[in-house]
C-alpha positions as protocol buffer text, in pm:
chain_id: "A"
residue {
  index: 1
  type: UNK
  ca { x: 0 y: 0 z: 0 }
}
residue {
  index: 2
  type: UNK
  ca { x: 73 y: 311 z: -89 }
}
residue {
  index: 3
  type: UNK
  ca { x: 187 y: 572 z: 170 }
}
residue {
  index: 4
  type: UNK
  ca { x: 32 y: 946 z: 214 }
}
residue {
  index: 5
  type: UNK
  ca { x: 131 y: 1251 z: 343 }
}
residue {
  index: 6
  type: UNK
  ca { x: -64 y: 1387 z: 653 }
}
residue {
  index: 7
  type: UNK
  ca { x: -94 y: 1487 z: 961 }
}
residue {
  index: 8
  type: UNK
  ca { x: -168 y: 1341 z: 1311 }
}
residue {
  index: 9
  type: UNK
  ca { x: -408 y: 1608 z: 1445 }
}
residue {
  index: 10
  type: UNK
  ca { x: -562 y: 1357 z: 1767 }
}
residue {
  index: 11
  type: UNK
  ca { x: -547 y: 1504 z: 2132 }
}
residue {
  index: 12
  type: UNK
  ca { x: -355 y: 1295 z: 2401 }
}
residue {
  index: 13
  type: UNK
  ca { x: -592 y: 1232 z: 2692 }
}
residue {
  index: 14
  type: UNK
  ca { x: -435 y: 1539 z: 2885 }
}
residue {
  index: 15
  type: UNK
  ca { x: -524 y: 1736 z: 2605 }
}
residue {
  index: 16
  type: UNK
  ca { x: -859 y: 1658 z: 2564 }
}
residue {
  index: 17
  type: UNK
  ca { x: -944 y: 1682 z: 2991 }
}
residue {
  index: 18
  type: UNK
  ca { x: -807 y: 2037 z: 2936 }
}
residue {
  index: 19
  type: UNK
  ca { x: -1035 y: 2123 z: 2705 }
}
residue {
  index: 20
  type: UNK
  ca { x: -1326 y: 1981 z: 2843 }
}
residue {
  index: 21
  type: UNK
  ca { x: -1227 y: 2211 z: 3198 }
}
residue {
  index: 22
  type: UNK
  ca { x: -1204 y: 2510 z: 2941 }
}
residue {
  index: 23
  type: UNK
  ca { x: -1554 y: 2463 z: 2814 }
}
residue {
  index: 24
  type: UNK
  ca { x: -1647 y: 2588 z: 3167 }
}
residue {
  index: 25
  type: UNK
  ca { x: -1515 y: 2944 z: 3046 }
}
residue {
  index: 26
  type: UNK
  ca { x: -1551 y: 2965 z: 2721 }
}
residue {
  index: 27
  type: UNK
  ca { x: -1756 y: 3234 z: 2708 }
}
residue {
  index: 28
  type: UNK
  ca { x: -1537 y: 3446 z: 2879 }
}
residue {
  index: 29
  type: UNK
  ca { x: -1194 y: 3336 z: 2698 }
}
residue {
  index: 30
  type: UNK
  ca { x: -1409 y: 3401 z: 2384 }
}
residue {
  index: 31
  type: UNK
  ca { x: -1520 y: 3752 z: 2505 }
}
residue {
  index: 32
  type: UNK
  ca { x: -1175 y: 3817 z: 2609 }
}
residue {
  index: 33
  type: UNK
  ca { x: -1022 y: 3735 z: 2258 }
}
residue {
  index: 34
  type: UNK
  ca { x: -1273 y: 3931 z: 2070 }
}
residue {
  index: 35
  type: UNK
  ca { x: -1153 y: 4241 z: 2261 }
}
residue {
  index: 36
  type: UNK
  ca { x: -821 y: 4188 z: 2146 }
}
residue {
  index: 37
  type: UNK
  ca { x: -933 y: 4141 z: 1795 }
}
residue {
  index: 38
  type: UNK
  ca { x: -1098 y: 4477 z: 1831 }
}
residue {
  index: 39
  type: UNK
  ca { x: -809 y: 4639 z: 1968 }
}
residue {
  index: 40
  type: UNK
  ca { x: -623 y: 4529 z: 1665 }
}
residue {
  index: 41
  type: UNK
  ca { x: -902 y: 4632 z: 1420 }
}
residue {
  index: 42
  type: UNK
  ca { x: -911 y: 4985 z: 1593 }
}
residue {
  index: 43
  type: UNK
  ca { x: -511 y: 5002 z: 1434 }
}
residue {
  index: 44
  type: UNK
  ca { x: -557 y: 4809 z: 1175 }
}
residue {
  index: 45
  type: UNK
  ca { x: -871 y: 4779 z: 1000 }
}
residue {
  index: 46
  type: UNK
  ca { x: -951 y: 5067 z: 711 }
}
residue {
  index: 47
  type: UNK
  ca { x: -528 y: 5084 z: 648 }
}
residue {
  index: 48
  type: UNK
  ca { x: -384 y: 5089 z: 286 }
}
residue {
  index: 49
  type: UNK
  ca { x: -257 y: 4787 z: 197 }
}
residue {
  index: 50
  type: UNK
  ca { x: -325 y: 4584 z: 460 }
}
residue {
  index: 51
  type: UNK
  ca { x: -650 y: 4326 z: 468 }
}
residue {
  index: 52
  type: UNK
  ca { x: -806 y: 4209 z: 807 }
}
residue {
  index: 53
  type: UNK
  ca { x: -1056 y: 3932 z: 848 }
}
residue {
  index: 54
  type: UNK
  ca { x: -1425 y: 4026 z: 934 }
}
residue {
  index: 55
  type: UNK
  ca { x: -1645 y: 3771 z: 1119 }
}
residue {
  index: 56
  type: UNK
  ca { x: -1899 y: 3650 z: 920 }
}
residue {
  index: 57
  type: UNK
  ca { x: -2302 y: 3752 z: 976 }
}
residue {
  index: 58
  type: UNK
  ca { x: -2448 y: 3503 z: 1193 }
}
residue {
  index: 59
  type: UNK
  ca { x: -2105 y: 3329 z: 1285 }
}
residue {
  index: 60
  type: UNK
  ca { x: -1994 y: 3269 z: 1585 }
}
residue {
  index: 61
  type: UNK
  ca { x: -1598 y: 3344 z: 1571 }
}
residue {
  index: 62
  type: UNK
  ca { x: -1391 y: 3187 z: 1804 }
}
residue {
  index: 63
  type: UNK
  ca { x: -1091 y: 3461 z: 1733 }
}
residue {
  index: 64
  type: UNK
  ca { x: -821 y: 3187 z: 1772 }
}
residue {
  index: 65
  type: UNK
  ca { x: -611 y: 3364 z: 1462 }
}
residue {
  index: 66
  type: UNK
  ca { x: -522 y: 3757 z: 1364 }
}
residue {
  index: 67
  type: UNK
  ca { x: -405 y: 3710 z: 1032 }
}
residue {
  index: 68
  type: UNK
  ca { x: -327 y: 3995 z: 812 }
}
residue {
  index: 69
  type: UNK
  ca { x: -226 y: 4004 z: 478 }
}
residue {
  index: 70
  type: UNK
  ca { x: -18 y: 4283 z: 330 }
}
residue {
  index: 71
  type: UNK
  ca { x: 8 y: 4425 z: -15 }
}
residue {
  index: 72
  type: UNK
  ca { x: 347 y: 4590 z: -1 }
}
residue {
  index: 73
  type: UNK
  ca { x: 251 y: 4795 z: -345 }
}
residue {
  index: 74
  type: UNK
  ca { x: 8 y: 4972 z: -140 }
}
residue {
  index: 75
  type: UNK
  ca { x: 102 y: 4953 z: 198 }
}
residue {
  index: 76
  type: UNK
  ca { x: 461 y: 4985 z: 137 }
}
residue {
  index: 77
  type: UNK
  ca { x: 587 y: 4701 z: 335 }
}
residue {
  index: 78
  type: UNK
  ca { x: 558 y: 4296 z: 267 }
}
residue {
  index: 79
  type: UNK
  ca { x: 456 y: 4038 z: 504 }
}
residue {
  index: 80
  type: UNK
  ca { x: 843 y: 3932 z: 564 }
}
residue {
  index: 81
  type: UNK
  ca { x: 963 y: 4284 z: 615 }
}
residue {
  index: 82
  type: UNK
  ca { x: 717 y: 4356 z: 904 }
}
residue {
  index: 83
  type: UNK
  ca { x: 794 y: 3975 z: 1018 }
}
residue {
  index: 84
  type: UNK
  ca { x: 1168 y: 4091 z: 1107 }
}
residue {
  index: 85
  type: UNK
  ca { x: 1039 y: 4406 z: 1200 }
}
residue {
  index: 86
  type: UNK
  ca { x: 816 y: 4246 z: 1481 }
}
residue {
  index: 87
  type: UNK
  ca { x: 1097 y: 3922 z: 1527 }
}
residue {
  index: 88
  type: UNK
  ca { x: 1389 y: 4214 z: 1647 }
}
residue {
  index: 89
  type: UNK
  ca { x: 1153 y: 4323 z: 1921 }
}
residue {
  index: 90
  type: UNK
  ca { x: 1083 y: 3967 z: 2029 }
}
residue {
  index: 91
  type: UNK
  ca { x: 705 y: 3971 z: 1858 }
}
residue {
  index: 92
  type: UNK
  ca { x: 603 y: 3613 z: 1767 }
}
residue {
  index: 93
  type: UNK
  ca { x: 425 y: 3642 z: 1462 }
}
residue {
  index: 94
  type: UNK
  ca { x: 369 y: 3294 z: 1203 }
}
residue {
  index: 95
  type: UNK
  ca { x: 413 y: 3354 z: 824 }
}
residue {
  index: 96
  type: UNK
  ca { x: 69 y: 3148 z: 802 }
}
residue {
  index: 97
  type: UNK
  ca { x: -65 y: 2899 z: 544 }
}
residue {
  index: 98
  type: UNK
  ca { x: 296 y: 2946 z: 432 }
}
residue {
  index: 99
  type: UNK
  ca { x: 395 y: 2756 z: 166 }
}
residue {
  index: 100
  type: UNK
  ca { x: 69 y: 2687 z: 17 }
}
residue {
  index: 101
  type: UNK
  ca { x: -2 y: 2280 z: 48 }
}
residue {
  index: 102
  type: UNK
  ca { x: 97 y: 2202 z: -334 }
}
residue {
  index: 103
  type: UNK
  ca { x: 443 y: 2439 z: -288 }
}
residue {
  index: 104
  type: UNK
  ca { x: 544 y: 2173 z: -47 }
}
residue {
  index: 105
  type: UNK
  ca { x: 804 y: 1895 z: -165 }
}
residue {
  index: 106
  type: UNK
  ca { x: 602 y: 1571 z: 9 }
}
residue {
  index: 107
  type: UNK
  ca { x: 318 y: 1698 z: -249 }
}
residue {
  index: 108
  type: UNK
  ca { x: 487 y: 1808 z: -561 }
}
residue {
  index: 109
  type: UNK
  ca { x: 656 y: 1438 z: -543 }
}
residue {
  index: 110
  type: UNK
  ca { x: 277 y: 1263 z: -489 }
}
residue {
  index: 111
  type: UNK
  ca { x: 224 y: 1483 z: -805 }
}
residue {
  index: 112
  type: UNK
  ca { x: 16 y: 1755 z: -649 }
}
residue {
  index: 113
  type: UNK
  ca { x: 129 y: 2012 z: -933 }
}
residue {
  index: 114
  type: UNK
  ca { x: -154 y: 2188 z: -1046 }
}
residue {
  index: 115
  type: UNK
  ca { x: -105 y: 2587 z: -968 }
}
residue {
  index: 116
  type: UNK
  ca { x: -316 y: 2694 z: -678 }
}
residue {
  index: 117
  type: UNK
  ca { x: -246 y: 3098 z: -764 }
}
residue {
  index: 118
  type: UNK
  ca { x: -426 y: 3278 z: -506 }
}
residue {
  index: 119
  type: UNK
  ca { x: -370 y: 3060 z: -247 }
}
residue {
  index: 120
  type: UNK
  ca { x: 17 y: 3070 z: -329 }
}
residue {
  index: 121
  type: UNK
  ca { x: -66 y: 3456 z: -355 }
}
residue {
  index: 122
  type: UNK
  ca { x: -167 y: 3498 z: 5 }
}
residue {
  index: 123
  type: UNK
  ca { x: 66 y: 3213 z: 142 }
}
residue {
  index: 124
  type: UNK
  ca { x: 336 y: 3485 z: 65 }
}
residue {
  index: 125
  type: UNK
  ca { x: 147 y: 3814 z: 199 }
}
residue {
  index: 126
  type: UNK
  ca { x: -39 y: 3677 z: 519 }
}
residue {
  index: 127
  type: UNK
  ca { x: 85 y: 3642 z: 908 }
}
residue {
  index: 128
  type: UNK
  ca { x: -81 y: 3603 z: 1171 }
}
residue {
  index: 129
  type: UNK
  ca { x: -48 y: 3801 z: 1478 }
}
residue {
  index: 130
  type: UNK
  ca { x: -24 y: 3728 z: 1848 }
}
residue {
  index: 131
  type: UNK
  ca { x: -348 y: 3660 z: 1940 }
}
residue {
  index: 132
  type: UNK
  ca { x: -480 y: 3529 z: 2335 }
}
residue {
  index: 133
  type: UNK
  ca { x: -670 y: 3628 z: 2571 }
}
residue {
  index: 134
  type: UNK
  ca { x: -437 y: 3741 z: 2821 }
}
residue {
  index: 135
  type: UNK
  ca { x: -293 y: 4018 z: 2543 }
}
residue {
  index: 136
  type: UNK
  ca { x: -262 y: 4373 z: 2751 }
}
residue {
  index: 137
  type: UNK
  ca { x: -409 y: 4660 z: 2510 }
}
residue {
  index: 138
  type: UNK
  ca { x: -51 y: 4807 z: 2590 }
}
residue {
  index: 139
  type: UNK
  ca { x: 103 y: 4487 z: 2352 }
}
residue {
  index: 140
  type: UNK
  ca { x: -130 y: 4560 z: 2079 }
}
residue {
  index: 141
  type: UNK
  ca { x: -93 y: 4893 z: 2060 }
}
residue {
  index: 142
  type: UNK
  ca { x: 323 y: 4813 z: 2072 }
}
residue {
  index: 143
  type: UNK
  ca { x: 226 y: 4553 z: 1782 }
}
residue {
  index: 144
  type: UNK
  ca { x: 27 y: 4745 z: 1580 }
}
residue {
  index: 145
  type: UNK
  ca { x: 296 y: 5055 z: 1636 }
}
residue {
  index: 146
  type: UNK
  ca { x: 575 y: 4846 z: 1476 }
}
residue {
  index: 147
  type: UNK
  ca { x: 388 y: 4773 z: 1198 }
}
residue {
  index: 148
  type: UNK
  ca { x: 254 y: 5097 z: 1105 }
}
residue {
  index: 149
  type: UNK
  ca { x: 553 y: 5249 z: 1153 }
}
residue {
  index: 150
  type: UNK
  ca { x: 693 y: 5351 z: 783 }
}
């Protein structure tokens, strides 16, 4: 048989007890995320050259990810220049979806070839920001600082 490329996404035991105990707050760890997402969309949101995500109507958003994607044309920046920006003053950010799936080597050799352009597009303009529920308004702002900053 054959072998395939994927992942191994299951929880250990541990993993899964912790989440069950975190169901108890969830409404308050997801209030407390959505107020850093708004923090970030009072910096962010309405720039040049920069794209945020907007919850759906009628979805709940859990506001596990910030990702923002960057046209440097516009904005004047790209995605890896504010990623070193925000690395030198010890910001974790995650070049996300980065390479797109069919850029990767295990798939190009299974003979997963065919051009995915947008999604290779945005796999080299997106990251996502820090993004918990413990984030001060003070970090954001410092976040959101460093990458406005021309």
């Amino acid at each position: 048989m054959a072998g395939f490329v994927g992942g191994n996404a299951k929880m250990s035991e541990f993993q899964a007890a912790m989440g069950i105990c975190n169901l108890r707050r969830i409404d308050d760890s997801l209030a407390a995320r959505k107020q850093v997402y708004e923090r970030y969309m009072q910096h962010l949101q309405g720039v040049k050259g920069i794209t945020v995500p907007n919850p759906q109507q009628d979805v709940v958003w859990n506001y596990a990810y910030m990702p923002v994607v960057f046209d440097e044309k516009e904005f004047g920046k790209n995605r890896d220049m504010v990623f070193e920006q925000l690395k030198a003053q010890d910001i974790i950010a995650r070049k996300y979806f980065y390479p797109a799936l069919n850029d990767m080597t295990c798939y190009q050799q299974l003979g997963y070839t065919d051009p995915t352009p947008v999604a290779h597009d945005i796999s080299m303009r997106v990251i996502t920001l820090p993004m918990y529920e413990g984030l001060a308004d003070a970090d954001v702002d410092r976040i959101c600082e460093i990458i406005l900053k021309k």
